[in-house]
C-alpha positions as CSV (number, residue, x, y, z in Angstrom):
1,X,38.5,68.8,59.1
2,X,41.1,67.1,61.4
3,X,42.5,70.0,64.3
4,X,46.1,71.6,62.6
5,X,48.2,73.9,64.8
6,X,48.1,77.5,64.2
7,X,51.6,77.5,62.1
8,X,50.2,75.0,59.3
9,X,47.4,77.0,59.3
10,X,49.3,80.2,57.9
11,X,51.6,78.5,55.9
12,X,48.8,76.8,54.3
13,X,47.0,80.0,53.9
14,X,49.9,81.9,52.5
15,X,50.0,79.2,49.5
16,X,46.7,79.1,48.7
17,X,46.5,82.8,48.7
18,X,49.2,83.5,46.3
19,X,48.1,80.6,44.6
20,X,44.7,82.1,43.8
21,X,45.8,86.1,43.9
22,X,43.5,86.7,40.9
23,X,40.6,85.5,41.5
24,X,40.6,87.2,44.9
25,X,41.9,90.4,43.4
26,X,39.1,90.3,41.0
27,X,36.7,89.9,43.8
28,X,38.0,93.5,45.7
29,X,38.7,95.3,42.1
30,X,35.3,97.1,42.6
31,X,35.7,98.1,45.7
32,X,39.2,99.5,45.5
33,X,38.0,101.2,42.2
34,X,35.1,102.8,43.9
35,X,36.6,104.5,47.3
36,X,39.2,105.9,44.6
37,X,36.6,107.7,42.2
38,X,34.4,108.4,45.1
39,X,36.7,109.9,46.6
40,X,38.3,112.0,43.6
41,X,35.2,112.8,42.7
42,X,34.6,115.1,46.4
43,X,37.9,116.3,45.8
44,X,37.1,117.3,42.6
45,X,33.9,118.8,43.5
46,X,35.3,120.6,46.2
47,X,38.2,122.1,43.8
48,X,36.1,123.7,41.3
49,X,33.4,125.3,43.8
50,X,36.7,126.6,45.1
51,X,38.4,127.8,42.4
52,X,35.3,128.2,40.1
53,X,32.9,130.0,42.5
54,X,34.2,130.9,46.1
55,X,37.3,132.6,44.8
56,X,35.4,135.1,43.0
57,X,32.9,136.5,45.4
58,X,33.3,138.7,48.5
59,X,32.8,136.5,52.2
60,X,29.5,138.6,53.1
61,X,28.4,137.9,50.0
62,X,28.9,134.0,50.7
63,X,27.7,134.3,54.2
64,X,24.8,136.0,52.7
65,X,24.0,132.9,50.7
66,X,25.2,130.1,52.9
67,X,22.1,127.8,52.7
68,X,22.2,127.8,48.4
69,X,25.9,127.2,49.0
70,X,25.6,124.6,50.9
71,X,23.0,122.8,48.8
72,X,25.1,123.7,45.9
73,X,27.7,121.7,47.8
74,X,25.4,118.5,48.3
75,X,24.2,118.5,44.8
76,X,27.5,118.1,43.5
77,X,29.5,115.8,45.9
78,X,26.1,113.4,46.4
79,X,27.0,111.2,43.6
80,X,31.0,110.9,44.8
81,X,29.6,110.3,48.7
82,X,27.0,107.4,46.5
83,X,29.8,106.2,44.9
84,X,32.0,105.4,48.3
85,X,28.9,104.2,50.1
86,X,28.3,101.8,47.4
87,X,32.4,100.5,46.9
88,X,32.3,100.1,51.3
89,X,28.8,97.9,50.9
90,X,30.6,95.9,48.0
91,X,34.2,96.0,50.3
92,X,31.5,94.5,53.1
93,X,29.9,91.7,50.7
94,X,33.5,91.1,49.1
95,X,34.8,89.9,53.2
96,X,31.8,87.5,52.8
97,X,32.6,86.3,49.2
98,X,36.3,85.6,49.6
99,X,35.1,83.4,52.6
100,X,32.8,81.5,50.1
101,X,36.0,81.9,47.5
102,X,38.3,80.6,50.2
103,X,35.8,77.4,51.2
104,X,36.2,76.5,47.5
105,X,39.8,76.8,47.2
106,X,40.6,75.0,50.5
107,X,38.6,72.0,49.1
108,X,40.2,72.6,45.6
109,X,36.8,72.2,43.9
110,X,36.3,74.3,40.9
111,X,35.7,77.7,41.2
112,X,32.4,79.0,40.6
113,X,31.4,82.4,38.8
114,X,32.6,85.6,41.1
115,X,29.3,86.8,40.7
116,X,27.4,83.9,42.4
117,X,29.7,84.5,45.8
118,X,28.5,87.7,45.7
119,X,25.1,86.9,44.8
120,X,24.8,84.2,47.5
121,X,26.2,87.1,50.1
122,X,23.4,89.4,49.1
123,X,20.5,86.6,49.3
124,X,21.1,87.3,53.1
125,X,21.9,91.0,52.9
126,X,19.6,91.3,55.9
127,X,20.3,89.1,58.0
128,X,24.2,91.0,57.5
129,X,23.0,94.0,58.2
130,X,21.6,93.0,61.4
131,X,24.9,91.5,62.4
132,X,27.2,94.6,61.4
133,X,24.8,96.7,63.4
134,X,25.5,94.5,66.2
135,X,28.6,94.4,66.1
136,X,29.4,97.9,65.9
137,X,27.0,98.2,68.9
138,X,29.3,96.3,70.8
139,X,32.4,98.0,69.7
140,X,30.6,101.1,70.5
141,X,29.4,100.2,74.5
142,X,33.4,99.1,74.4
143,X,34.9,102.5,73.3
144,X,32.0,104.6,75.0
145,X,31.3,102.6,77.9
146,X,34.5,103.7,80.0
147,X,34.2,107.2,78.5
148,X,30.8,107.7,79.9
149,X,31.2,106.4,83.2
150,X,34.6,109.1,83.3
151,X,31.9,111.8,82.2
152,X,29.3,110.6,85.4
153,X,32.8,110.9,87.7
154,X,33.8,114.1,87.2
155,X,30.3,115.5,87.3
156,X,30.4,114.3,91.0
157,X,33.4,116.7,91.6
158,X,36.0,114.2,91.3
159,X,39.4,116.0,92.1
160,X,41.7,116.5,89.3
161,X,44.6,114.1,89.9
162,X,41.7,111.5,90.3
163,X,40.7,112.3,87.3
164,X,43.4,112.1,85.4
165,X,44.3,108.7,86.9
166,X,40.6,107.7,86.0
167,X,40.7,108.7,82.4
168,X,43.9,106.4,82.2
169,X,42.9,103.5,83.7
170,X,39.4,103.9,82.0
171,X,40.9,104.3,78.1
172,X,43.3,101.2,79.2
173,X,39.9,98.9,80.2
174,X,38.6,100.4,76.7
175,X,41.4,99.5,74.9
176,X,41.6,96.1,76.5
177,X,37.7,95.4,76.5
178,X,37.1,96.0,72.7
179,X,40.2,93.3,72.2
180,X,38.3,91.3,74.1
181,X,35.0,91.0,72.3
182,X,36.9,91.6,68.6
183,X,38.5,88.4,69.6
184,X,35.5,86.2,70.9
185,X,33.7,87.5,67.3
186,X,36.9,86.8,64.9
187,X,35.2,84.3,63.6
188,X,31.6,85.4,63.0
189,X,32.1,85.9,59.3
190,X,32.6,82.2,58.9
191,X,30.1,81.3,61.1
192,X,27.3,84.0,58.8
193,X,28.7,82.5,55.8
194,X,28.6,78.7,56.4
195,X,25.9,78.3,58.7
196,X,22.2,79.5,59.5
197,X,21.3,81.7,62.5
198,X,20.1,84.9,64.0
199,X,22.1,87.9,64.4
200,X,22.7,87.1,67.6
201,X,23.5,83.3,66.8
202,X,26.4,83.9,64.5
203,X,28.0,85.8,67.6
204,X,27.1,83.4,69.9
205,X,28.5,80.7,67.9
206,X,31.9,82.5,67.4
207,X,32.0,83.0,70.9
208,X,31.3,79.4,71.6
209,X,34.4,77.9,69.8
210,X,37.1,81.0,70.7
211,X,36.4,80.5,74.7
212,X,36.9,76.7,73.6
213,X,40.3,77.4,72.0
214,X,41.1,81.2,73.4
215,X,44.4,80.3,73.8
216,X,45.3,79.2,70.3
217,X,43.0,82.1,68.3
218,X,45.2,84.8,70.6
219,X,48.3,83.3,69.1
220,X,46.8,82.5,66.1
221,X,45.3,86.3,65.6
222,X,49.7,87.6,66.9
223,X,51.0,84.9,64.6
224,X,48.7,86.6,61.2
225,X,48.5,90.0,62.4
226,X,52.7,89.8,62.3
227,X,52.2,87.9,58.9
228,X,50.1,90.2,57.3
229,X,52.3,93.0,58.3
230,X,55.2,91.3,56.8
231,X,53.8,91.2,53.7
232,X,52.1,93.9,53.1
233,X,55.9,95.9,54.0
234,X,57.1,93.9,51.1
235,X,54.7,95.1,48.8
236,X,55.2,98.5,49.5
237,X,59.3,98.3,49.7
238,X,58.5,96.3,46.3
239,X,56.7,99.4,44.8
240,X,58.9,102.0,46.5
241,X,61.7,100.0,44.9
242,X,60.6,100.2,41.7
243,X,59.6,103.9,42.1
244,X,55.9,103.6,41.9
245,X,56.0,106.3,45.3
246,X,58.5,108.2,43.9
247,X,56.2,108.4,41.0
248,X,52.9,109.2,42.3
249,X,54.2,111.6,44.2
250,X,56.0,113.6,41.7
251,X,52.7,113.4,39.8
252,X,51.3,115.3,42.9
253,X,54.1,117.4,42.9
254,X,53.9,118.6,39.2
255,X,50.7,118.1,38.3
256,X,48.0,118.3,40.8
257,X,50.0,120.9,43.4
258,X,47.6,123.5,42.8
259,X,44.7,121.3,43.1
260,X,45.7,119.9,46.5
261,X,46.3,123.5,48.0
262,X,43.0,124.5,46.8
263,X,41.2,121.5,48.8
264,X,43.1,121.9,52.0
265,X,42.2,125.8,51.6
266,X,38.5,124.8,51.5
267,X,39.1,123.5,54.7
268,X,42.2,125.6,56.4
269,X,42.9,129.5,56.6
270,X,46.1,129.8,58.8
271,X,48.9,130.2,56.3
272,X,51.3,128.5,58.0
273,X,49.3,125.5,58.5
274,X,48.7,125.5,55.1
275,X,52.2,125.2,53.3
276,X,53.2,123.0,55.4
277,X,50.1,120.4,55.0
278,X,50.7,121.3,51.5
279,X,54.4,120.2,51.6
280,X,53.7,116.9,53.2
281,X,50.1,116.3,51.1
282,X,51.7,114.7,48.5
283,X,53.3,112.0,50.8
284,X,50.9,111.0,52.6
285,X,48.1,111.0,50.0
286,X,50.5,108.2,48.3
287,X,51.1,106.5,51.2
288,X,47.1,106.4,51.9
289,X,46.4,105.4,48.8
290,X,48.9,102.6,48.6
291,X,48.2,101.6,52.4
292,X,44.6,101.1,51.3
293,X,44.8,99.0,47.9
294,X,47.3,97.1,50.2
295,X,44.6,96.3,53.2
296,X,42.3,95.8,50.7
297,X,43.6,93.3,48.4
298,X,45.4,91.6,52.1
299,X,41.7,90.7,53.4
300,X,41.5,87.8,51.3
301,X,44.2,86.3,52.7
302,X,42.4,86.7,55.8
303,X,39.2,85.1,55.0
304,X,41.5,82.1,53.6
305,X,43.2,81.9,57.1
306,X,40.2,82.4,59.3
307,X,38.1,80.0,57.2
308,X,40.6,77.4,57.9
309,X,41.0,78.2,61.5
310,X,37.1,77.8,61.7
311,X,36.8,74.5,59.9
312,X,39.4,73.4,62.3
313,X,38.0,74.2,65.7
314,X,34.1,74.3,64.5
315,X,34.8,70.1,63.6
316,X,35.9,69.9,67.2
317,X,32.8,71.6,68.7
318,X,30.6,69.6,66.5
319,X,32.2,66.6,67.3
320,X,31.6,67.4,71.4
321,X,27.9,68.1,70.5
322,X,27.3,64.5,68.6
323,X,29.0,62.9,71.3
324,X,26.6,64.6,74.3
């Protein structure tokens, strides 16, 4: 695929994305479903051992019986915490399936079944496993790298203004060091789902074409992350426009009031605390909700535009290797 600047790229993306909105929505409709009842379905559990059980025996009497509580507790939100961890592994296989999705589109071949994108993710569930546990180990040294060498300073006595300055600086190298590698490896979910390696390998080749081009992917990542946001604020003025907010909310208000104060006063026992995260529950529960379908259905048009940006730069290293 011939090199195109970063701007065709989007625009490109942006068509083919709308163009194809259903077939990528169909893709994330299980994992979007999923979260939702998996979640509901702790709320729920956690509302009627509330309001069924808790409510109507004395706290030493609870104390007293804290361990069956608590398996109680497990027996009944197990299938709800099942539930989510199965919708995040299909969210996970679904990043890798709109990539396959988006290969086909881009081409404009037919589209094969949904099922065999998913089913050709899952032929190498391994070898994906292996590479989200790697790169959540990196992310990890990056966010707990600075923090424990802070810890190791002030052990040594390090004198409070020091200290504070240190913390500072050391959150700032955090901040800038997991940008850093999340940048070099933007493009390791291409490089898993078109090509074979280790673990290790698909980083290393992601690596291999960003330092080649760094300066383009850092404006290309600006240039989508501003894109995406644009978009997904139109959605959600679109719904708040049409009252969807206003109506899920009211729904809150009206109908499941009672419920919501009885999970928050599972968790919370300062009065105060709890009218007022009551008041604002509602809200922001909405707003979650709405943010999330949003990101969710909004990482297709990701893979379309980092699939693109990878065919273009991974032609150019190929091309430098057949020529050595």
């Amino acid at each position: 695929m011939q090199n195109k600047g970063i701007f065709s790229i989007i625009f490109k993306s942006i068509k083919l994305y709308f163009k194809n909105i259903f077939p990528f929505s169909r893709i994330m409709l299980f994992p979007i479903i999923g979260h939702i009842i998996g979640i509901s379905w702790i709320f729920c559990g956690c509302y009627y051992i509330e309001t069924g059980y808790l409510s109507h025996f004395p706290q030493q009497t609870l104390i007293r019986f804290m361990p069956l509580l608590i398996l109680g507790l497990l027996l009944v939100l197990a299938p709800g915490f099942l539930l989510f961890m199965k919708a995040f592994w299909e969210l996970l296989i679904a990043i890798i399936s709109t990539i396959l999705l988006s290969e086909d589109v881009i081409k404009g071949t037919k589209l094969k079944k949904l099922q065999e994108y998913s089913s050709a993710v899952k032929l190498k569930s391994k070898e994906y496993i292996y590479l989200l546990l790697l790169v959540s180990v990196l992310w990890l040294i990056c966010l707990l790298g600075p923090a424990i060498l802070f810890g190791s300073l002030t052990l040594v006595g390090l004198p409070i203004p020091f200290a504070i300055f240190g913390l500072v600086f050391l959150s700032f190298i955090s901040f800038i060091s997991l940008g850093i590698i999340s940048i070099f490896i933007s493009l390791s979910n291409q490089v898993f789902a078109f090509e074979k390696y280790s673990s290790f390998g698909y980083l290393k080749k992601s690596w291999q074409i960003v330092n080649n081009n760094f300066g383009k992917i850092c404006g290309f990542i600006i240039l989508f992350s501003i894109i995406s946001i644009l978009i997904s604020s139109s959605f959600s003025y679109l719904l708040s426009f049409l009252g969807v907010n206003s109506f899920l909310v009211k729904i809150l208000n009206n109908g499941v009031q009672y419920y919501i104060k009885s999970i928050i006063n599972f968790f919370v026992v300062d009065k105060v605390i709890l009218s007022q995260i009551t008041l604002e529950a509602p809200k922001s529960i909405v707003a979650l909700i709405i943010n999330f379908v949003m990101g969710t259905l909004l990482l297709p048009f990701g893979s379309v535009c980092f699939t693109l940006l990878y065919q273009s730069f991974n032609s150019k290293v190929s091309g430098k290797k057949k020529k050595k």
